[in-house]
C-alpha positions, 0 to 999 in steps of 0.5 A, a space after each residue: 539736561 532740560 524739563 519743561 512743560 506743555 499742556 500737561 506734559 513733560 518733556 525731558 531731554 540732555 546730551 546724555 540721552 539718547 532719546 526724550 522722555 516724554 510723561 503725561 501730568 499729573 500722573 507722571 506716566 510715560 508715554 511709550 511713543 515718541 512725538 514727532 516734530 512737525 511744522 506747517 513747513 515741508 521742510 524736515 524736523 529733528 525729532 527731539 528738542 536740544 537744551 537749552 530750552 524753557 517753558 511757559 506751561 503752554 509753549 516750549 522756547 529753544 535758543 540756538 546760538 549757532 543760527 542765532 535764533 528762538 524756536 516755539 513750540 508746544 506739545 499736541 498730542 500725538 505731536 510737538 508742534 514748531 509754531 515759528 522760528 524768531 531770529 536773534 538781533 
């Protein structure tokens, strides 16, 4: 299960969930809508973040072991926005 913070939402998301949860802070209210996930690239997006993942208040950073890489994101209302996408060396 992962928690982390972008400009003043809660994104909570695990293998057990078949959906993210996202909440508005401080209030803690839930958003009913689901945030899609979009990039500047045409190339389609999974619509939820896969833990492990962190945050600095701002971004969202995911790691991928898989395809080696750290993805950056952040919350936009009424989106998640993919900043980029850093490969691991």
């Amino acid at each position: 299960m992962g928690i982390a913070i972008s400009n003043g939402y809660a994104y909570i998301n695990g293998p057990f969930m078949s959906k993210p949860y996202i909440f508005q802070l401080p209030s803690f209210e839930l958003v009913k809508e689901p945030f899609p996930i979009i990039s500047d690239s045409k190339l389609p997006r999974k619509n939820k973040l896969k833990p492990p993942f962190t945050s600095d208040g701002k971004y969202i950073y995911t790691i991928s072991l898989h395809k080696m890489t750290i993805s950056v994101y952040s919350i936009q209302p009424p989106k998640i926005k993919l900043h980029r996408v850093i490969p691991i060396k």
